[in-house]
C-alpha positions as MATLAB code, in Angstrom:
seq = 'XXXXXXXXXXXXXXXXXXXXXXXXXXXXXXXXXXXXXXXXXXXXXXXXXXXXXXXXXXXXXXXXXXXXXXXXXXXXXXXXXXXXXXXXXXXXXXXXXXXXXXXXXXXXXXXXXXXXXXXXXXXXXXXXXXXXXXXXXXXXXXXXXXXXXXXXXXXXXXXXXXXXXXXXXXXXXXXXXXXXXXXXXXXXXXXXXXXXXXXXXX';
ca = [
     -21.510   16.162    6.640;
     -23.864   13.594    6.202;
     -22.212    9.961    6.495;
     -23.586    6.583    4.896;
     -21.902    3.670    6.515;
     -21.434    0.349    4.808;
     -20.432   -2.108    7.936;
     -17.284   -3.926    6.477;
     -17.808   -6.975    9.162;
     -21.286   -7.382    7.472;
     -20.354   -7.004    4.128;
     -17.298   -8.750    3.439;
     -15.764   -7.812    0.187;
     -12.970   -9.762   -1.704;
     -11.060   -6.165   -2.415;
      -8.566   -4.498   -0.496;
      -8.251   -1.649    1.126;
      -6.684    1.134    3.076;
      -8.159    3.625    4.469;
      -8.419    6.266    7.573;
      -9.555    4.877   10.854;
     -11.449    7.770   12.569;
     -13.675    7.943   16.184;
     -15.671   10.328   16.038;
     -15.398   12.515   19.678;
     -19.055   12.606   20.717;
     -20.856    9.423   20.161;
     -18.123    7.602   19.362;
     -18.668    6.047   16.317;
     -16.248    4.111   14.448;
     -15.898    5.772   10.561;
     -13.480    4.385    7.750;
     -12.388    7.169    5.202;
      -9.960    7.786    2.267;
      -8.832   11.008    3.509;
      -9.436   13.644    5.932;
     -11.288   15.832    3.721;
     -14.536   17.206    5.838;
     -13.277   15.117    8.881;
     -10.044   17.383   10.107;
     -12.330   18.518   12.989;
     -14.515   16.509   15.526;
     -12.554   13.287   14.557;
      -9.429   11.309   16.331;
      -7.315    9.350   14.272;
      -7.489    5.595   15.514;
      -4.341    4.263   12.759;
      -4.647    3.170    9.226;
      -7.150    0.104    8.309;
      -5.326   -2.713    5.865;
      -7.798   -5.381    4.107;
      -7.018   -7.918    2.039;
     -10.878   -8.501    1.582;
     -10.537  -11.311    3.882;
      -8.374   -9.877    7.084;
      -8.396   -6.763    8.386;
      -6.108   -4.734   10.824;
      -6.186   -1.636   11.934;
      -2.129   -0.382   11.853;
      -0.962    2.384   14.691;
       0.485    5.876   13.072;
       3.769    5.270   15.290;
       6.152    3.280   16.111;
       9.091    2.761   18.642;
      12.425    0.460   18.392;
      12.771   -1.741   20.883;
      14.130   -5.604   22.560;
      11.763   -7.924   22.014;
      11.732   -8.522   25.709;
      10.711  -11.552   28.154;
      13.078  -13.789   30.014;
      14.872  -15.884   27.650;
      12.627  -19.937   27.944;
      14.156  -23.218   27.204;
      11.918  -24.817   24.492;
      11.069  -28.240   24.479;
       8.258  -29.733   21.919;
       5.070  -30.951   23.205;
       5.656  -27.569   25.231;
       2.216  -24.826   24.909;
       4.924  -22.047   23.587;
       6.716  -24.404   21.527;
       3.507  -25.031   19.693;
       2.600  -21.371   19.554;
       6.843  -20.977   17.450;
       4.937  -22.284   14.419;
       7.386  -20.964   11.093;
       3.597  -20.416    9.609;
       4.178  -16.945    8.471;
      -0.370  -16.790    7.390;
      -1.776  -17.170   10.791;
      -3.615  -13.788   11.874;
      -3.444  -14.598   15.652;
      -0.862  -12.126   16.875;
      -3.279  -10.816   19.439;
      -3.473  -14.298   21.334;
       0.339  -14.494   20.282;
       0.881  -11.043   22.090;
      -1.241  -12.176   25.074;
       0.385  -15.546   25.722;
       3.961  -14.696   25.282;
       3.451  -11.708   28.229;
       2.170  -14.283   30.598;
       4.865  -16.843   29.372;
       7.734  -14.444   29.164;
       6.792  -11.659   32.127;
       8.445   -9.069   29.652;
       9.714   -5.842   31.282;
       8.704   -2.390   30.556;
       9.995   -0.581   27.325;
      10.331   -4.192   25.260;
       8.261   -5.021   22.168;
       5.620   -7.040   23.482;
       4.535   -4.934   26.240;
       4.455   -1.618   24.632;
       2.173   -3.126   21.227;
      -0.120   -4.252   23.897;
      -0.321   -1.056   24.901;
      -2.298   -0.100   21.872;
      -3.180   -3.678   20.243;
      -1.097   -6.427   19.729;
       2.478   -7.244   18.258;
       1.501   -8.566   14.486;
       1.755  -12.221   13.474;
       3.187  -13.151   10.700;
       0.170  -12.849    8.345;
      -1.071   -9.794    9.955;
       2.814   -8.224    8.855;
       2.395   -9.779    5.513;
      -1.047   -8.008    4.607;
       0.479   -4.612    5.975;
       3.756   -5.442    3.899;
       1.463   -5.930    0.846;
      -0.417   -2.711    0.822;
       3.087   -0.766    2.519;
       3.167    2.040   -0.672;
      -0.607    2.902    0.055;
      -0.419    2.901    3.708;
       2.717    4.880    3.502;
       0.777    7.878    1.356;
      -1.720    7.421    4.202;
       0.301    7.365    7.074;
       2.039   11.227    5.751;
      -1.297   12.441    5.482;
      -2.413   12.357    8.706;
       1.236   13.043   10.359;
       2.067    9.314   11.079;
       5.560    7.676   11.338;
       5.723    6.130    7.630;
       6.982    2.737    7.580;
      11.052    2.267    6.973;
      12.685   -0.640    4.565;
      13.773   -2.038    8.205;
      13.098   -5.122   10.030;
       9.876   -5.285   12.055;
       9.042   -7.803   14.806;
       6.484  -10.191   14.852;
       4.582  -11.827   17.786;
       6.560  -15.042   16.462;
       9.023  -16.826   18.295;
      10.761  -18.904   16.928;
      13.340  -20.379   19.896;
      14.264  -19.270   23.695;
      15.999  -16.598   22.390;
      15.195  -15.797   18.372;
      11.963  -14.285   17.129;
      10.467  -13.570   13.746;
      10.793  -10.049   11.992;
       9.446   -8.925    8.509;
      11.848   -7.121    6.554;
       9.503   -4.294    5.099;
      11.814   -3.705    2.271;
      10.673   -6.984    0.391;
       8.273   -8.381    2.831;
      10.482  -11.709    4.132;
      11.125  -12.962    6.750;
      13.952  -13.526    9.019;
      15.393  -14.760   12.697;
      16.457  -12.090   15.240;
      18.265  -12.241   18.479;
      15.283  -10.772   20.772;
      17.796  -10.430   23.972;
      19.892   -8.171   22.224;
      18.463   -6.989   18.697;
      16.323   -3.456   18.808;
      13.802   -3.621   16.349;
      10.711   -1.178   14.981;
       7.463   -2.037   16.925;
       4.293   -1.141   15.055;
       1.222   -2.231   16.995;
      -2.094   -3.171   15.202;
      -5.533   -4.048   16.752;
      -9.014   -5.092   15.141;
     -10.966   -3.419   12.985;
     -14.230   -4.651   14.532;
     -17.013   -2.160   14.918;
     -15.847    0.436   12.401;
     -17.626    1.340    9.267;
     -16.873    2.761    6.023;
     -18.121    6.287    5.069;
     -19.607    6.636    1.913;
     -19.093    9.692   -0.429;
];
C-alpha cells in the first residue's frame, strides 16, 4: 500500500483528532491511521493518538489499577514538589511530573508512577483532560484494535496535590478530584509523545 505522510509536528492543525498509532516492523516508521484497514499485517500497534490541534498524546491500549505509590513527603511551600502540586488541571507536563515524583518519592514496584513510566508517563492534568474530551472516539478506537476501553472510573494523574493525596480524573464527566494515594487503587493509563509519527493519507 502506498502511504503519503503529512508530518503532524510540521503541520500543526487547529482540529482534533484520534487516530491509530502504528510502527511499522521493518524500518520503523512511525504511521497515524483511522483504522487498520490494509495495515493488520507488518504493523505494531503503538496506542491511540489524541489531538486537540494544539497537544498531542499518544494513549496506551491497557491499563492496570494500582497505589499511586512513593513514600508519603511532608510538604512545605517554597519546597521543589510543593511547587510541582499546582491545582492547574491545563499543564501538559506529566512526563517531567512522572520523572520528578520517582526521584522525589522512590516509588516501589507495582504502584502508578512506576509502571506508566514503563511505557510513557502518568498524565497531567491537561494531558487527562484532552483524552477525557475525545473518550467516545478513543473508546470506538481502542475496541478495534483489542484495547482495554476506558471505564466511567477515576484515573490518576501525575498531580499531587499533598504528602499523601493526588489528583484523579473521573472519566465519567471529566472532573477532577483528591485521592488517598497510600491506600486508594486507581486505573493507570500511561501516555507518551507523539513526536516523530506521521499521518497516512488515503
Amino acid at each position: 500500500m502506498a502511504e503519503e505522510l503529512t508530518n503532524v509536528q510540521e503541520q500543526p492543525t487547529e482540529v482534533s483528532k484520534v487516530l491509530i498509532a502504528l510502527t511499522k516492523n521493518k524500518g520503523k516508521q512511525k504511521i497515524l491511521v483511522p483504522s487498520m484497514e490494509g495495515y493488520e499485517t507488518g504493523y505494531t500497534i503503538d496506542g491511540i493518538y489524541v489531538s486537540d490541534g494544539a497537544h498531542a498524546v499518544i494513549l496506551s491500549v491497557d491499563e492496570q489499577s494500582l497505589p499511586f505509590g512513593g513514600e508519603s513527603v511532608d510538604l512545605q511551600p517554597g519546597d521543589e514538589l510543593y511547587d510541582v502540586t499546582s491545582p492547574s488541571m491545563s499543564s501538559f507536563d506529566g512526563d517531567w511530573r512522572t520523572d520528578f515524583l520517582i526521584s522525589f518519592m522512590n516509588p516501589e514496584a507495582g504502584t502508578a508512577l512506576v509502571e506508566a513510566k514503563k511505557q510513557g508517563w502518568l498524565p497531567s492534568g491537561g494531558e487527562m483532560t484532552l483524552v477525557a474530551s475525545k473518550k467516545d472516539e478513543v473508546n470506538a478506537l481502542l475496541e478495534a484494535v483489542g484495547g482495554v476501553v476506558l471505564s466511567d472510573d477515576y484515573y490518576w494523574t501525575s498531580q499531587k496535590f499533598s504528602n499523601d493525596r493526588m489528583w484523579s480524573c473521573d472519566m465519567a464527566d471529566g472532573k477532577f478530584t483528591l485521592n488517598n494515594g497510600c491506600v486508594s487503587s486507581l486505573a493507570v493509563r500511561p501516555v507518551k509523545s507523539a513526536a516523530g509519527y506521521a499521518e497516512a493519507e488515503s
